[in-house]
C-alpha positions in Angstrom: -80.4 -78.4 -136.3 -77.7 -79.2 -133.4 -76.2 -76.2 -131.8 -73.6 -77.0 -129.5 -71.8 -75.1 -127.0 -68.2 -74.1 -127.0 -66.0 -73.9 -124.0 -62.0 -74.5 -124.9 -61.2 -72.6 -128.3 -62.8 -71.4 -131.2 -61.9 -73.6 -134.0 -60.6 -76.9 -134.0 -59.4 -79.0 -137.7 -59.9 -82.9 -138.1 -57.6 -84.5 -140.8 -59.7 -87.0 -142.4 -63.4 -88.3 -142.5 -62.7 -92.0 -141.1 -64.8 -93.1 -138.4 -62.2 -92.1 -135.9 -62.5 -88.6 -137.5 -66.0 -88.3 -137.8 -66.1 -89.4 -134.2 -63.7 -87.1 -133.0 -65.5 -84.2 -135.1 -69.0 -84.9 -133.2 -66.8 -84.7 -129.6 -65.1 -81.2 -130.5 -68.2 -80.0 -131.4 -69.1 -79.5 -127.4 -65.8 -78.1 -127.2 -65.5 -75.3 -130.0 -67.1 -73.2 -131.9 -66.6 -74.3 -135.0 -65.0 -77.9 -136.1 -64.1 -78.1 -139.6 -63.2 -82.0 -141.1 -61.4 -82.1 -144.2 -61.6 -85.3 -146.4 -59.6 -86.4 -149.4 -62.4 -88.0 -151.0 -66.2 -86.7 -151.0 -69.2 -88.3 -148.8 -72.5 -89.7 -150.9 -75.5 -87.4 -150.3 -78.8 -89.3 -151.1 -77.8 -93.1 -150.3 -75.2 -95.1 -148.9 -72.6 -96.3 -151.1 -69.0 -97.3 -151.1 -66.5 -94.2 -151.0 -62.7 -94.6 -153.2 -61.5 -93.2 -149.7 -62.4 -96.2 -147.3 -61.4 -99.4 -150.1 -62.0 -101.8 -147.4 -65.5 -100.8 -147.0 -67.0 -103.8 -148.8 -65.4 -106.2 -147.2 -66.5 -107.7 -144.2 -66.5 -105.6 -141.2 -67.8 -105.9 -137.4 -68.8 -103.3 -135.2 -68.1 -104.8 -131.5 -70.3 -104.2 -128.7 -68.6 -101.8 -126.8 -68.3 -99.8 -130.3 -72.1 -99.7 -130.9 -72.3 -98.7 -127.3 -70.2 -95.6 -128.0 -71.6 -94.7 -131.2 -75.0 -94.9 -129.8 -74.4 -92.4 -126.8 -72.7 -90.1 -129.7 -75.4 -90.1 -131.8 -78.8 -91.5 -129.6 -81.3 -93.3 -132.2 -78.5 -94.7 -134.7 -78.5 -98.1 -134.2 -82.0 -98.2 -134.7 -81.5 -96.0 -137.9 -78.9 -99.0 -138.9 -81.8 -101.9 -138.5 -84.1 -99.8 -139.9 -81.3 -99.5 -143.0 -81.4 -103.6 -143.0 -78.5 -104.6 -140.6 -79.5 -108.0 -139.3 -79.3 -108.7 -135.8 -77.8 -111.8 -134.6 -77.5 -113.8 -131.3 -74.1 -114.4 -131.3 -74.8 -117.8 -128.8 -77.6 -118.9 -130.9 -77.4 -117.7 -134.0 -73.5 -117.6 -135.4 -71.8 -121.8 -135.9 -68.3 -120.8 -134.8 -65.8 -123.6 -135.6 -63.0 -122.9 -133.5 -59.2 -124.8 -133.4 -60.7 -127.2 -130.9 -64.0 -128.0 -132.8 -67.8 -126.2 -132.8 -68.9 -123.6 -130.2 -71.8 -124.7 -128.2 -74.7 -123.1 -129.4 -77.1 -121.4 -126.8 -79.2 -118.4 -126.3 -76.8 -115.8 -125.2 -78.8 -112.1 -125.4 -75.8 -110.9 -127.0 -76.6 -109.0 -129.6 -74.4 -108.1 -132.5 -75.4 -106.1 -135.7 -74.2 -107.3 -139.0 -74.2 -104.5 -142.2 -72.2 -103.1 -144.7 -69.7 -100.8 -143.6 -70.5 -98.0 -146.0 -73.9 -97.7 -144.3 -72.7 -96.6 -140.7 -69.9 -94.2 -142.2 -73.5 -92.8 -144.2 -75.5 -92.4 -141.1 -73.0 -90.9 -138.6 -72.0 -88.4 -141.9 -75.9 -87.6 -141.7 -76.1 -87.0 -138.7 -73.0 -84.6 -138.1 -74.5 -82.5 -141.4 -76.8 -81.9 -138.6 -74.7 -79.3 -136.3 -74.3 -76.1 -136.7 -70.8 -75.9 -136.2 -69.4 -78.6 -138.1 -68.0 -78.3 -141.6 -66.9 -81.0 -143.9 -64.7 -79.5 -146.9 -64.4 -82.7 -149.0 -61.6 -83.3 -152.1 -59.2 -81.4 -149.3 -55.8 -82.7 -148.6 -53.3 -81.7 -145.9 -50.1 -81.0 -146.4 -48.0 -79.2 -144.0 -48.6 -77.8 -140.4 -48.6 -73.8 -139.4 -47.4 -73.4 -136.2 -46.1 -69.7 -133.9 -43.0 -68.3 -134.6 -41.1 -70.6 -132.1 -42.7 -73.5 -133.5 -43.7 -74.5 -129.7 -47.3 -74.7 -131.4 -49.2 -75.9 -134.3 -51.7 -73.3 -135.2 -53.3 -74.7 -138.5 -52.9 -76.7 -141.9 -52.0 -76.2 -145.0 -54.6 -77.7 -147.5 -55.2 -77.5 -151.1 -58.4 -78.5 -152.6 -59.2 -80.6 -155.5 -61.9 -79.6 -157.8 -60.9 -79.3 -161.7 -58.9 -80.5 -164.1 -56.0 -78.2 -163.1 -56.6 -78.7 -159.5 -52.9 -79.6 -158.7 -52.4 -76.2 -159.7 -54.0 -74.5 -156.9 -52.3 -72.6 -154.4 -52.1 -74.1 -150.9 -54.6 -72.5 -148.3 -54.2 -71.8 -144.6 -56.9 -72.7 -141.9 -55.5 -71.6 -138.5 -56.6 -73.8 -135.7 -56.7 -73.7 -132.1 -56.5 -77.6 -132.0 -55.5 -80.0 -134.7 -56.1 -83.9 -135.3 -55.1 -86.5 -137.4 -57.2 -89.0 -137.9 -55.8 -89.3 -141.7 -55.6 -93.2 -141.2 -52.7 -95.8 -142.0 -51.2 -93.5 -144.4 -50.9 -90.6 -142.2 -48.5 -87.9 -143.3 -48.1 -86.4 -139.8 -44.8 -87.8 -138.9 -43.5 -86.2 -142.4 -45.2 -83.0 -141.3 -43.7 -83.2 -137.6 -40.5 -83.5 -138.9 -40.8 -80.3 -141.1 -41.3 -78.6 -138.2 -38.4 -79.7 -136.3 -40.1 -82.0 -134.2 -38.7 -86.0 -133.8 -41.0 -88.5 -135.9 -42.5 -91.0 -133.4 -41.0 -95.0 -133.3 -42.9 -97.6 -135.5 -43.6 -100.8 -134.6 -45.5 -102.9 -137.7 -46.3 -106.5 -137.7 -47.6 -108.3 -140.8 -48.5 -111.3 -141.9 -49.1 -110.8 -145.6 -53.1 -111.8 -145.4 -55.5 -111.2 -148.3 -59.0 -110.9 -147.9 -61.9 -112.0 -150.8 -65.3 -110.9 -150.5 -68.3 -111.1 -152.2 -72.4 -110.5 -151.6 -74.4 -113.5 -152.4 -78.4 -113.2 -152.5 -80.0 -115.1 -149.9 -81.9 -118.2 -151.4 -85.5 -118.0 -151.0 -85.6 -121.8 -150.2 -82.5 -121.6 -147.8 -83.0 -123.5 -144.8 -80.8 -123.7 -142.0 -80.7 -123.6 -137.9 -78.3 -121.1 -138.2 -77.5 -117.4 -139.6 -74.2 -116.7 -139.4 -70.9 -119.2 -139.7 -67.5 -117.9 -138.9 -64.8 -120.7 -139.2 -61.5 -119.2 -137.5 -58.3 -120.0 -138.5 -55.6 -122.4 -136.8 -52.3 -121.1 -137.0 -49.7 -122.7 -137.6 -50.9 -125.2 -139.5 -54.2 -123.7 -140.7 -54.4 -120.1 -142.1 -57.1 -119.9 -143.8 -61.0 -118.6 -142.7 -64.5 -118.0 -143.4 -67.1 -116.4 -142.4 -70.4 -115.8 -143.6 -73.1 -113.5 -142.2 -76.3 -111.9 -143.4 -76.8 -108.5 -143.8 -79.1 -105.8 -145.6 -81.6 -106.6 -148.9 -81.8 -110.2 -147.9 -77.8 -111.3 -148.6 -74.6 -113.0 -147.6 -71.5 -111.3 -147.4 -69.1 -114.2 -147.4 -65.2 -113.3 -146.8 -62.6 -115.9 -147.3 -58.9 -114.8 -146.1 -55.5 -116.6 -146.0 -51.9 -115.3 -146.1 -49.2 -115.4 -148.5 -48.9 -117.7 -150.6 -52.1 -118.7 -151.0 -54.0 -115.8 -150.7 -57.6 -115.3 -152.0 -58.1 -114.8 -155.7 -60.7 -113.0 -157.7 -61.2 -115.9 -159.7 -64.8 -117.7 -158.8 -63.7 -120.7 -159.5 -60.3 -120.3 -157.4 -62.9 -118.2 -154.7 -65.4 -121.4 -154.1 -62.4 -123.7 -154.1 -61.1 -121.7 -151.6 -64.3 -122.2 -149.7 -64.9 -125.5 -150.3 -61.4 -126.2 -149.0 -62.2 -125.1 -145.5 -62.6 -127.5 -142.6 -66.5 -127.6 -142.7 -68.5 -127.3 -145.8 -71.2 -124.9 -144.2 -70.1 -121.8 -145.9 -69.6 -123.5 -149.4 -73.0 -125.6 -149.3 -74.7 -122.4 -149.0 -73.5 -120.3 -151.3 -72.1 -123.0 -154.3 -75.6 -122.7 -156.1 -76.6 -119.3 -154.8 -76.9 -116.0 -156.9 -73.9 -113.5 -156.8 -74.9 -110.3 -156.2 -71.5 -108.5 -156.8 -67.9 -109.6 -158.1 -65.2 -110.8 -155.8 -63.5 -107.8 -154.1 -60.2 -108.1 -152.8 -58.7 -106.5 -150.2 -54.9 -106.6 -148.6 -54.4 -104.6 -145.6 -51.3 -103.6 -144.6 -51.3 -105.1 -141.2 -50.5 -104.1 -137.7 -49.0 -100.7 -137.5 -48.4 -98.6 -133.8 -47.1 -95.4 -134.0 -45.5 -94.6 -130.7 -46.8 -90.7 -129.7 -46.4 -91.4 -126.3 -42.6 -91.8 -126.7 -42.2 -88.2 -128.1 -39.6 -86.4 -126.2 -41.1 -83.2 -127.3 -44.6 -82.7 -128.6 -46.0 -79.8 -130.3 -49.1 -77.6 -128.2 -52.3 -78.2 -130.3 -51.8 -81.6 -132.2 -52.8 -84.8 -131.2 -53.3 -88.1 -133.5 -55.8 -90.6 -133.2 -57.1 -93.8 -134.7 -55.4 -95.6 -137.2 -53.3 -92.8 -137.5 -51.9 -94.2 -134.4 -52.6 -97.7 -134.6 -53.8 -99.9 -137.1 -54.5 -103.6 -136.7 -54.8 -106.7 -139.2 -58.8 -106.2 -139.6 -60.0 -110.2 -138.7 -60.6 -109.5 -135.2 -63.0 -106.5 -135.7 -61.2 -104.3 -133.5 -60.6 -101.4 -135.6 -64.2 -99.4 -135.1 -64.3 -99.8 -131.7 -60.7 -98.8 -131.2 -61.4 -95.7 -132.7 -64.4 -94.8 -130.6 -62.7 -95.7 -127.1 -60.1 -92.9 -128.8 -63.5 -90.4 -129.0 -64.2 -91.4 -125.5 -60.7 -90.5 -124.5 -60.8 -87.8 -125.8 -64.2 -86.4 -124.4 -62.3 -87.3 -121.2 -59.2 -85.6 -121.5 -61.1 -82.2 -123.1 -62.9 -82.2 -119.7 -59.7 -82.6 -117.5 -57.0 -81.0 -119.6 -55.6 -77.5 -120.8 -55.1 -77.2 -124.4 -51.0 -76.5 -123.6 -51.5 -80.0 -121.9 -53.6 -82.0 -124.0 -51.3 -83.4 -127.0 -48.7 -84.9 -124.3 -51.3 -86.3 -121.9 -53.3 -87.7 -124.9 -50.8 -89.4 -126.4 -50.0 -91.2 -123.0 -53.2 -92.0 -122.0 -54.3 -93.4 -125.7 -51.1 -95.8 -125.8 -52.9 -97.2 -122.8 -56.1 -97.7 -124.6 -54.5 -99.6 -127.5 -52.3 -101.4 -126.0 -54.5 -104.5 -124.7 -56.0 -104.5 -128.1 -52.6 -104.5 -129.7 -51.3 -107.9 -127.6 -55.0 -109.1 -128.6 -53.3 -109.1 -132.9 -50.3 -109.1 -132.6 -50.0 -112.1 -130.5 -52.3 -114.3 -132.5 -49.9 -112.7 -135.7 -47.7 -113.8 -134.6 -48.7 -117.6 -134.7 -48.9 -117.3 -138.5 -45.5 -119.1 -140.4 -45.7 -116.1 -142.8 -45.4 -112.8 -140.1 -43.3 -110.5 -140.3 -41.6 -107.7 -137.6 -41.6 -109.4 -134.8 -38.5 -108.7 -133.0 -38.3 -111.4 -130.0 -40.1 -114.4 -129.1 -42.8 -114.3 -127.1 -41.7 -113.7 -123.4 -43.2 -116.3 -121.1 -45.8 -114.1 -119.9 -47.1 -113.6 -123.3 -46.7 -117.2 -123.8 -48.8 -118.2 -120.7 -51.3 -115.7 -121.9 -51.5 -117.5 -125.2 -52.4 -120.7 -123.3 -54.3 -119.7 -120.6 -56.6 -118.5 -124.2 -56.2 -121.9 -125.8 -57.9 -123.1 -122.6 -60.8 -121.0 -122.8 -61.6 -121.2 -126.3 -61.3 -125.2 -126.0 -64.4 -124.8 -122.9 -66.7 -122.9 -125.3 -67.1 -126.4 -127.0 -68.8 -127.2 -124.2 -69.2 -124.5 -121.7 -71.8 -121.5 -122.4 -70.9 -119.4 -119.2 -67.4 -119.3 -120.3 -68.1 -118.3 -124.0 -70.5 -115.8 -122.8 -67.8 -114.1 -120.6 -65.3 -114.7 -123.9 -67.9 -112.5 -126.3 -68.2 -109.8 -123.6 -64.3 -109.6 -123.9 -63.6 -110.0 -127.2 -66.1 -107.1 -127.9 -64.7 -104.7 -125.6 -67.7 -105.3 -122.9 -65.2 -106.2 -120.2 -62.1 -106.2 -119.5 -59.2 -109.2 -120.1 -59.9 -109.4 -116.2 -63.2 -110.8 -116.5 -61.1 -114.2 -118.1 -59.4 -114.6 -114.7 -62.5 -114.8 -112.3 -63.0 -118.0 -109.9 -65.5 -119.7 -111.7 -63.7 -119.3 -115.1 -60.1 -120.5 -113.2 -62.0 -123.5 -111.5 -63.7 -124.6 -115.1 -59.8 -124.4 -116.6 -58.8 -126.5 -113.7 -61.4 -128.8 -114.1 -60.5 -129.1 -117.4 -57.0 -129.9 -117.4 -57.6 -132.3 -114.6 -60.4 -134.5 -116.6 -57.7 -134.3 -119.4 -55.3 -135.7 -117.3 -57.7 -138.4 -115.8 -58.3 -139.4 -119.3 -54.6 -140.2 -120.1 -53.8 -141.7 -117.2 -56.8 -144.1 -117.9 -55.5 -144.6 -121.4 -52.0 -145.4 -120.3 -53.4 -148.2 -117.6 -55.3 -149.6 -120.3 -52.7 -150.1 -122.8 -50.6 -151.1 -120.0 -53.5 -154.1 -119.1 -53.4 -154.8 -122.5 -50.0 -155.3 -123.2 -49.7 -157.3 -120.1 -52.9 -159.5 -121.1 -51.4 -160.1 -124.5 -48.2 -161.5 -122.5 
């Protein structure tokens, strides 16, 4: 059993057992003296297995790099605890056929090493593991719904909660657990703005940008006979004109999951007819050769997420002492570029930081502040490629010509990992959080860009003095 020390406060409440909050819970627990999480739904006990709280947790999911990273320092041993549960680990150079806008990916041996699994099995573990401390509670089928705070309301000093447990459960009278320190990590539907405004405090800004996708997944039973020089296929999509994708990757007990997503109005169906069309209509038949005559192991699961959602904390004129919010609570992105696990956990980190460096008075305001910074690249990272798609929604100006040139300067790169590993290595160590955007602009990536644009330019300059010749010739 884990016994951890206390140094700030004696009791601290997480809203919700999402990653985010499960994250957060293992980080107060160095902190406090006692952390309590309360869940809505209830956790599985002797396996893994898909919760009604997370409903996107079959789909397909992707724990970036830098997330792993995190989670691993949390919780030393756990990603060998996720092989050892059957996550499949892939080679994301040599191992994953990317068909890009601009054609295939060059295939290499990169050492870059991704996990694939079901989701349910990492929110399993890290639930395991925190059963382990001392000092950490979990009351599941509990459900916030208002905030205590001092007589001057300067201060939120607990929850209100009521707990569900039998058939007159609504019933109930409504508990109070004080607190010292308060987070919501309640997800996308987070009540707290509701709550804040009870309490006389402003509701923070909302910015949401959508694009009406649908995601279709289903588990497929690897073929015993399946050959191939690859393991995993992800075919991205090509807004404007293309919005549809596919991937396919293996994962625990010998299977596929295979996700097919598009947006409105041909989203995915549950249909398996419509669901291998829908496949087979993609722009290589990789995915659909593999799976046409291959064994379903579950039915299609559909999935539409609500899209990109920031809640703007930092613009608060007035914050309450001893609440903070955190994760998708805050921000919430359209899940098809994987960023939403490792968002969360660079919100852990933050907050490990800011527990070390801040008073409790002074934590919720410089929180706030500093975790608007933290999402903030990855926001631009969605919402710019959203915004691409004929069918998104919120946006409220064109894209400035920064943003714009940012767009390009991208459509250069991802056209030089047809043919460049170096600059698709540097890309994956990006895209998963590894380095910084800053990494894209270094001298030997700038020169290969040049290079690039200058060939292309060579080559229709030839063209044109060859038409020319021949139009002359034919005089």
């Amino acid at each position: 059993m884990v016994q951890a020390s206390s140094a700030l406060g004696r009791h601290a409440v997480v809203i919700g057992g999402s990653i985010a909050g499960l994250l957060a819970a293992r980080i107060l627990s160095d902190y406090f003296e006692q952390v309590t999480i309360l869940e809505r739904d209830r956790f599985p006990t002797e396996a893994p297995a898909p919760r009604k709280g997370v409903p996107q947790c079959t789909q397909l999911h992707i724990l970036l790099t830098r997330g792993r990273q995190i989670i691993e320092d949390l919780f030393p041993g756990l990603e060998a605890e996720l092989i050892d549960a059957g996550a499949a680990v892939l080679d994301m150079g040599a191992d994953v056929e990317w068909l890009n806008p601009f054609g295939w990916a060059a295939r290499f041996p990169s050492g870059f090493k991704a996990l694939s699994f079901s989701r349910y099995i990492l929110d399993w573990l890290i639930h395991r593991r925190l059963s382990q401390f001392n000092n950490i509670q979990i009351l599941e089928s509990s459900y916030v719904t208002g905030l205590l705070t001092n007589s001057d309301k300067t201060a939120v000093t607990g929850v209100i909660l009521r707990r569900r447990g039998g058939e007159h459960s609504e019933q109930m009278q409504p508990e109070e657990l004080a607190a010292d320190l308060v987070i919501d990590a309640s997800g996308y539907s987070s009540q707290a703005p509701k709550w804040l405004k009870a309490i006389g405090y402003d509701a923070p800004e909302e910015t949401a940008i959508t694009t009406s996708m649908g995601y279709a997944s289903r588990l497929y039973e690897i073929p015993s006979d399946f050959q191939a020089d690859w393991k995993g296929v992800y075919i991205q999509a090509a807004p404007p004109e293309r919005t549809s994708m596919g991937v396919l990757y293996p994962i625990e007990n010998n299977r596929w999951i295979v996700g097919v997503c598009a947006t409105a109005p041909a989203q995915p169906s549950k249909d398996e007819a419509e669901f291998l069309e829908a496949l087979r209509n993609l722009p290589s038949p990789h995915i659909y050769n593999a799976v046409k005559d291959a064994k379903p192991a579950t039915a299609i699961g559909i999935y539409h997420p609500p899209g990109n959602r920031l809640r703007h904390y930092e613009r608060l004129s007035r914050q309450p002492q001893g609440f903070i919010a955190l994760g998708d609570s805050v921000c919430s992105f359209t899940p098809i570029y994987g960023q939403g696990m490792t968002v969360a956990a660079l919100g852990a980190v933050l907050l490990q930081q800011c527990l070390q460096e801040t008073d409790l008075p002074e934590l919720p305001c410089h929180f706030q502040k500093e975790l608007a910074k933290v999402n903030a690249t990855p926001w631009i990272a969605a919402t710019s490629q959203d915004a691409k798609y004929p069918s998104v929604k919120g946006l409220t100006q064109p894209p400035t010509p920064p943003e714009k040139a940012i767009g390009w300067y991208m459509d250069q790169l991802i056209q030089l990992t047809t043919k460049e590993p170096k600059v698709t290595l540097v890309l994956f160590n990006v895209f998963h959080m590894v380095q910084s955007s800053g990494a894209l602009f270094q001298p030997s990536i700038l020169f290969r860009v040049i290079q690039q644009l200058l060939t292309r330019s060579s080559s229709k300059t030839s063209s044109k003095i060859q038409v020319n010749a021949s139009s002359i010739t034919s005089r």
